[in-house]
N, C-alpha and C positions, 0 to 999 in steps of 0.2 A: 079482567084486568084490575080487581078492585083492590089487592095486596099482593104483595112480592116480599122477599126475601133479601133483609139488608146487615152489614155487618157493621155495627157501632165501638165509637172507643168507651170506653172502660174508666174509672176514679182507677183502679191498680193496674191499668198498663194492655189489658189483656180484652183484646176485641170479643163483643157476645152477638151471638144470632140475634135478628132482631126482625120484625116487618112493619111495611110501610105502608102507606094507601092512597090511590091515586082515584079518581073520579072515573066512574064507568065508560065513560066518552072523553075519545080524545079531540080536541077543541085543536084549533088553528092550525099551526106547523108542525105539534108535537107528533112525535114519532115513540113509539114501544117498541123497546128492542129486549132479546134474550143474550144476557150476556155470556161470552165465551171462556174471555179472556182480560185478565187486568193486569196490570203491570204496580208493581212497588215501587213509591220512591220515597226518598229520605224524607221529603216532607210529611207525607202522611207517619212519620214518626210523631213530630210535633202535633198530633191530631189527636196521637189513640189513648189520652186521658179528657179525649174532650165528647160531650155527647151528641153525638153526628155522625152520621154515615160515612162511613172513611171511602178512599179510592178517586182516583181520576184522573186514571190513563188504562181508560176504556174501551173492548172492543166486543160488539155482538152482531146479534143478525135479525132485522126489522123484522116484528111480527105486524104491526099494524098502524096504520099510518091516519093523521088527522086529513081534515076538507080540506085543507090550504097546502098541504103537503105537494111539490110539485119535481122533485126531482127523485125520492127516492120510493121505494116499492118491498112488498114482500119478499126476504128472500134477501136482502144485500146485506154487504157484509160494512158496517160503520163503526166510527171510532170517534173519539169525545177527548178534553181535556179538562184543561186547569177554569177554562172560561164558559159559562153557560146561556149569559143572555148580554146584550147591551143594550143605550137608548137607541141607538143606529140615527141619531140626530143632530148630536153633538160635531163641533166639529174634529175632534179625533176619530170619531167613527166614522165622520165623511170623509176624512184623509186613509184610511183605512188602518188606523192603529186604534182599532177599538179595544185593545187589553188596558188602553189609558182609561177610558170612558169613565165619568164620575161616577156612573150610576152601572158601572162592570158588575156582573155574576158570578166571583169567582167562588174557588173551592176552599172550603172553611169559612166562606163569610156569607153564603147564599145558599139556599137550597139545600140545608142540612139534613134534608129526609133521606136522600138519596145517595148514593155513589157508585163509586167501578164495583168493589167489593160486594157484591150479591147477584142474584137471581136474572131480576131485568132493571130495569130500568125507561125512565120517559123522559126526553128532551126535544129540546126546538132542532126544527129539521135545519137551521140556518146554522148552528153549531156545531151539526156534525159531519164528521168527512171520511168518504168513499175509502175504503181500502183496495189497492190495486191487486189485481188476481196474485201477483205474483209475491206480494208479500201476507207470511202466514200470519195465522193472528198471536202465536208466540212472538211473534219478530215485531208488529204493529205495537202494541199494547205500551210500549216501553217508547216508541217514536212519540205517543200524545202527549207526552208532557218532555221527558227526557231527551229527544231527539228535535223536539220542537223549541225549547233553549237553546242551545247550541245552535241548531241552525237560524236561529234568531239574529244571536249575536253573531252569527257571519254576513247573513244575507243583508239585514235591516242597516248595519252599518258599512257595505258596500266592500265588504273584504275583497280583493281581485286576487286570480289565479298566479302572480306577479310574485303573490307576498310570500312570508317567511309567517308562520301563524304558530306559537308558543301552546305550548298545552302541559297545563299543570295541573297532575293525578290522571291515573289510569285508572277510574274506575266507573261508574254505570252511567255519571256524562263523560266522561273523559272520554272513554273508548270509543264514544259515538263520535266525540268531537273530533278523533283522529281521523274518523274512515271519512267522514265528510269534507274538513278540512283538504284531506289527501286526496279524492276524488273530484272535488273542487280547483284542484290540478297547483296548489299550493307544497310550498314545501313544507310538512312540520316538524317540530322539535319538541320531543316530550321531555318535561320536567318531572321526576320520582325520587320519592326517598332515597329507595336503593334500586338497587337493580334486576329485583324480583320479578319484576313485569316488563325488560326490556324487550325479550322474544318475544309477546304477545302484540306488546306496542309495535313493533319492526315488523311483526305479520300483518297487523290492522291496518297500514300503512303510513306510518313514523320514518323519516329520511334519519334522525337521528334521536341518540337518547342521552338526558346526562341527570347522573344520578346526584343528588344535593345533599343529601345527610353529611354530617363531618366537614364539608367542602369550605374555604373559606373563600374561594376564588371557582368560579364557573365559566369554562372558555369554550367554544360555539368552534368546529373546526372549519370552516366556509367565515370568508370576511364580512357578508351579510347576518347582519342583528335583528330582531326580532319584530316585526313590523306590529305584529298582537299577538297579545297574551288571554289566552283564556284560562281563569283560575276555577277548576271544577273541585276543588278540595273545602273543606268546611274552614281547617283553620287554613290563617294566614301565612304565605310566606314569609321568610326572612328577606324583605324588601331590600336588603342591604348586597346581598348576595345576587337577588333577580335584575336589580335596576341596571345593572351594566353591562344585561345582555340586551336591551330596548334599544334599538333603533330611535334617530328623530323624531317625535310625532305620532311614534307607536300610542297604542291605543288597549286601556288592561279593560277584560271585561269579568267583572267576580259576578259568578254565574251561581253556585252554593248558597242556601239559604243559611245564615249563620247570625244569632245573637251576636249582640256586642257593637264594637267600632269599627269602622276599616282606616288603622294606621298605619301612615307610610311615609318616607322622609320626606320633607318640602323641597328642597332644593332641585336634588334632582328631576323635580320634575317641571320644574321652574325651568332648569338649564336645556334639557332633552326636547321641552314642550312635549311632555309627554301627558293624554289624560285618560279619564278612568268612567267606563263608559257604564254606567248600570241600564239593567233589562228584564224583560218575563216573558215568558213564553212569546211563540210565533203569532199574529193574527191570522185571521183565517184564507188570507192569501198567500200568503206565505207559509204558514203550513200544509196548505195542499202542496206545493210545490214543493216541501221537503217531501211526503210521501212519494210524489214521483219523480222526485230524484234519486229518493232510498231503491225505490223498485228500477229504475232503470242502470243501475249502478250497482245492484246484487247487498246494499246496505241494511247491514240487521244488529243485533244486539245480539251479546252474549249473555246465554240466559238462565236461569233455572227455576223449575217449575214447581209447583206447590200445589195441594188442592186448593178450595176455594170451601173452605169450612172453618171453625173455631181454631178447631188445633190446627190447621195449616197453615191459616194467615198469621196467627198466635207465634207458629215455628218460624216463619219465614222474617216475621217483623222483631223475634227477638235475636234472628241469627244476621239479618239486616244492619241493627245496634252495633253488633261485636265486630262486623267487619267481615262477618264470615262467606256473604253472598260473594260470587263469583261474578261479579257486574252487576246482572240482574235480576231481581227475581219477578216470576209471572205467577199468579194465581188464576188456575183454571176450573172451568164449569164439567 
């Protein structure tokens, strides 16, 4: 186990083979897994001019396991995200929101040897989570980070099956946030430019759809308004448009990692009591309970697959940029 196989960003854009090297002994909780399967997501675009192991929505299969390891074994099939270690002392990590944790492990700021994108990989067995028989690891890979937002911003802030849950952009969180949202036995409403993706949204299960481009007025057919909004697109809405489909007390969560400001008119939200909820990823109870929510609910990603080499992750991260992935794409081993 003394080197493996990692794919790093690039000064001009373009991921290069690279290797890494871990210590011959695996020490405490850590766990060696061979990975199978990783998932892309828009963040690791912001990554691939920086010099670090990109990836992290991870899924393999434990070859070897440290002396303190006590739940997993040779042979399973596990999966990783955005978060890799905390203090477990603090008190956000004894309320169980340890993605707050001052001293958090995340991706791009810790552990830059390593990522989803290569060979194997080693982490603490307290970070990673069991994949259910019934979801593949095309279908996983894209839940550790992508699937673990969104159901963040439902679970964490108490979304009830009651609501009316707004979903703006169809695409690699959007579509997850519909199937969730909708099996969560919610109504939702997806917000789209046009109407290119209404059939897809209305198959994923979307109760309605209304397309925004052009539009100077957006009218909801049902006299119930918008209890939350999940905004999974980069840029921002035209707040002027969205604000007067909110409900009282609705609650916006901008889910999208996006430079810049987030501007939006004052009043209205002054008058609606309306507010705007920022989030990261699931902790790790709650992300196990999205996975077997996903698996007992037939919940998967749509996906497209890539090798798991230069020119694949190369193709996949510059076809990613353009818009061109069909939700999502997966690099495999």
């Amino acid at each position: 186990m003394p080197s493996f196989t990692v794919f790093k960003g690039a000064k001009d854009g373009r991921p290069v083979k690279s290797t890494t090297t871990r210590p011959d002994e695996l020490t405490g909780d850590q766990v060696y897994m061979r990975i199978t399967a990783s998932g892309l997501c828009g963040t690791d675009l912001h990554y691939k001019t920086a010099d670090m192991a990109l990836g992290h929505e991870g899924v393999g299969v434990v070859e070897q396991v440290g002396p303190d390891v006590k739940g997993l074994q040779k042979g399973d099939r596990v999966g990783w995200g955005y978060e890799h270690d905390c203090c477990s002392r603090c008190q956000e990590c004894l309320k169980g929101n340890e993605t707050y944790c001052p001293q958090r492990a995340m991706y791009g700021y810790a552990d830059l040897d390593q990522g989803s994108f290569g060979s194997h990989a080693v982490w603490r067995e307290a970070f990673l989570f069991k994949i259910p028989d019934n979801l593949s690891d095309d279908a996983a890979a894209p839940l550790m980070c992508g699937g673990a937002t969104v159901w963040n911003a439902l679970r964490a802030y108490d979304a009830q099956p009651t609501e009316t849950i707004g979903v703006m952009g169809v695409g690699g969180l959007g579509h997850l946030a519909i199937q969730f949202a909708a099996k969560m036995g919610c109504r939702v409403v997806v917000l789209s430019g046009s109407d290119g993706k209404k059939a897809e949204a209305l198959r994923l299960g979307a109760h309605e759809f209304l397309a925004t481009k052009g539009q100077k007025e957006l009218q909801l057919s049902g006299a119930k308004k918008l209890d939350r909004l999940l905004v999974t697109t980069s840029a921002m809405p035209d707040w002027n448009l969205v604000l007067p489909l909110l409900a009282p007390g609705a609650v916006i969560h901008p889910l999208a990692v996006a430079d810049g400001n987030l501007e939006i008119p004052y009043m209205p939200l002054l008058l609606s009591a309306i507010s705007i909820q920022g989030s990261v990823v699931a902790p790790r109870h709650l992300h196990n309970q999205m996975l077997e929510f996903a698996a007992l609910h037939g919940i998967a990603p749509v996906v497209e697959t890539f090798p798991m080499s230069e020119e694949g992750i190369r193709d996949a991260m510059e076809r990613l940029e353009k818009g061109e992935v069909h939700f999502r794409a997966v690099l495999k081993n």
